[in-house]
N, C-alpha and C positions, 0 to 999 in steps of 0.2 A: 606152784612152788619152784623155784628157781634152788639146782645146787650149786654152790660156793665156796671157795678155798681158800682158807688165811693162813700165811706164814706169819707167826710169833713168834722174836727172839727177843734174850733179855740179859745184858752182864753186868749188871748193879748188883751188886746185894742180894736177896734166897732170891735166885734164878728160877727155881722150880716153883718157888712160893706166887711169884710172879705171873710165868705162865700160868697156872692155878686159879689166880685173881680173875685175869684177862679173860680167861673161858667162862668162866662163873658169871661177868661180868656182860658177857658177849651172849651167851644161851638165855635166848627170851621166847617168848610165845612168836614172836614175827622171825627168829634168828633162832632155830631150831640145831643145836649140836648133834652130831651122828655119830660119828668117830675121832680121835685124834691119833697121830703116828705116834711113835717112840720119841724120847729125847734125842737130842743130837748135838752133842758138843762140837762148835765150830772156830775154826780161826777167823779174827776179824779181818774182815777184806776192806782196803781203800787205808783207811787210819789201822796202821798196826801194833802200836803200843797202846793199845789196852786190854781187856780182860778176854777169852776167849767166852762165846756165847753160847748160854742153851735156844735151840730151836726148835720147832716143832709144827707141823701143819694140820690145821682144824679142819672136816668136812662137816658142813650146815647145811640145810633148809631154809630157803627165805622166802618172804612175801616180799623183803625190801630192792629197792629201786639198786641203784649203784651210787649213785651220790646220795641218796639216803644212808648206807651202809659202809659208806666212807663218815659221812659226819657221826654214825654211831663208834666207830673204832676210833677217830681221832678225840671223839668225847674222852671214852676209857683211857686211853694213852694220856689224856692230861691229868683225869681226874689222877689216875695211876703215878705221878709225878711227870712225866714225859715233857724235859726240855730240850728243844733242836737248837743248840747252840753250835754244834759242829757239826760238820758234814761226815755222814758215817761214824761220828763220833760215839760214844759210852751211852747206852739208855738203858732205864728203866724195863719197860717195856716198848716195842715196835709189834704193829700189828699191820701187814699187808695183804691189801685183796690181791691174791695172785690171778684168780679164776673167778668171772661171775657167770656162770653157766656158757653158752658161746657170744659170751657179749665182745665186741669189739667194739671200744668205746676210746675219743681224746680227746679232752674238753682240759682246759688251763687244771683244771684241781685233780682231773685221775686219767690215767689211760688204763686199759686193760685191753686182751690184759696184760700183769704189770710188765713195763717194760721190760724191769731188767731180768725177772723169772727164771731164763733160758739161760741164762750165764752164772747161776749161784748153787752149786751144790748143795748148800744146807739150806733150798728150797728145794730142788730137786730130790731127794734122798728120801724123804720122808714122805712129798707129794708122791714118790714111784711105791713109795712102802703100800699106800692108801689105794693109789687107784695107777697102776703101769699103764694102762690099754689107754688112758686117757686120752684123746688126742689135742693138740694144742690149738685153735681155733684159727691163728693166723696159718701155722708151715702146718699142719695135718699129723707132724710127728707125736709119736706116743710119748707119755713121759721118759717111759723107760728108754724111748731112744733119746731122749733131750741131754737124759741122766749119763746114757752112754759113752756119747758122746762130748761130754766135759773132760777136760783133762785139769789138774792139781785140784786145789783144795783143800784141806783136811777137814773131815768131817768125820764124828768118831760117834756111833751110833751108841747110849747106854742102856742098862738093861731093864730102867724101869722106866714107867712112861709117867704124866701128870695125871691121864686119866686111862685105864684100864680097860673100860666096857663102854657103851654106847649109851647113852643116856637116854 
């Protein structure tokens, strides 16, 4: 079993409802849920006029490969409405493998891990919530220093999470 880490945001419509789905959707017998962080209301980075996002990072158990568990998220993400019609644009749901255990992988359809991870606070926030000591598989830093070391952002942490206890 391989551990694995998905950041989930979502600024359409019940946001919370949303992530909700995505995890439900995501916890299978191969795709084991453990834990998930708090919510996290974020400002949109890149496109900045639209909704500000909730996010959230899931820790799992997997038997699945990494392009196996890419084609399982981007399944959810459609069946869930998920159109990429803009870049960084307004979705539904976003489901990203940040971490698939210390896999270092770049193949045309994923890298990991994910590229951009190390530069988005409301991946880092919730991933430092979950696991700080974690090391990053390329530079060795802990999350918490990845986290540290970010500067702007808003990321406003809220006080109830989507899912509470460990499944």
């Amino acid at each position: 079993m391989t551990l694995v880490y998905l950041g989930l945001g979502s600024n359409l419509g019940d946001r919370e409802a949303h992530l909700r789905q995505a995890l439900d959707e995501l916890h299978k017998p191969d795709l084991r849920l453990l834990r998930v962080s708090a919510l996290y209301e974020t400002e949109p980075i890149g496109l900045r006029e639209q909704p500000w996002f909730l996010n959230q990072v899931a820790e799992f158990e997997t038997e699945l490969a990494p392009l196996p568990l890419l084609h399982r998220t981007s399944g959810i993400e459609i069946a869930m409405g998920r159109r990429r019609l803009q870049l960084n644009g307004p979705r539904v749901i976003d489901i990203d493998i940040l971490l698939h255990g210390n896999t270092i992988l770049t193949t045309p359809e994923l890298e990991l891990p994910h590229p951009r991870y190390r530069d988005r606070r409301f991946v880092l926030e919730p991933l430092a919530e979950l696991n700080p000591n974690l090391p990053d598989p390329v530079t060795s830093r802990t999350i918490a220093a990845l986290r540290d070391a970010l500067r702007g952002q808003t990321v406003r942490r809220l006080a109830s999470a989507v899912e509470s206890e460990t499944r």
